[in-house]
N, C-alpha and C positions, 0 to 999 in steps of 0.2 A: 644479373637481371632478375626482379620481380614480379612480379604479375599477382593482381589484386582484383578480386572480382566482388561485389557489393549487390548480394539480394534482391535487397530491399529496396535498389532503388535501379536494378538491371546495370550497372556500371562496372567496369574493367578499366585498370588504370597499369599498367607496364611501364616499371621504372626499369630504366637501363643504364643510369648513373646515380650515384649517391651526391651531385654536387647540387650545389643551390640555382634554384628556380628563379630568373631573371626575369622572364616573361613569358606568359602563355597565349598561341595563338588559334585560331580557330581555322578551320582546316575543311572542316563542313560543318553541318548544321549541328551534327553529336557527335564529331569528334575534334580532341585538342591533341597540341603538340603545347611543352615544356621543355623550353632553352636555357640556356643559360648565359653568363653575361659574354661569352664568346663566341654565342651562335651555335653550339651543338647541343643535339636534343639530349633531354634530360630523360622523358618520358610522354607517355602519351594515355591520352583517358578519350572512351568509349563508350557513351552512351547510348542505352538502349543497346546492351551488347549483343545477348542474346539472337534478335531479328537484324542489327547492322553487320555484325561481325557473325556469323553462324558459330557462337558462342558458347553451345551446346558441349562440349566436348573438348579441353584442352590437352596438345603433346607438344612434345619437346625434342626436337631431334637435330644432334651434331651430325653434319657432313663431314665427312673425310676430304683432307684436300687432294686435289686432284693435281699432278703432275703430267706437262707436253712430251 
């Protein structure tokens, strides 16, 4: 996974696959999802990240899996 975050223009874009982009759908008004030609997301881009996505501060954290 990627994660790309763009200044200049407040955008974040999170790729979660290296495959090719079949179609991009809109999702709301500033954000997309990126599929591919099987239907699973590729990635996804974030408009106006900053104020949509509280932007400010990115982490990254693996959960342990948990066993019943």
């Amino acid at each position: 996974m990627k994660v790309k975050y763009f200044p200049d223009t407040d955008t974040a874009h999170v790729e979660f696959k290296d495959n090719d982009v079949h179609e991009t759908k809109e999702i709301s008004e500033n954000i997309y999802i990126d599929i591919d030609a099987k239907g699973n997301l590729v990635g996804m881009t974030i408009e106006h990240a900053k104020a949509n996505a509280d932007l400010w501060e990115f982490s990254f954290q693996e959960m342990a899996h948990q066993t019943a």
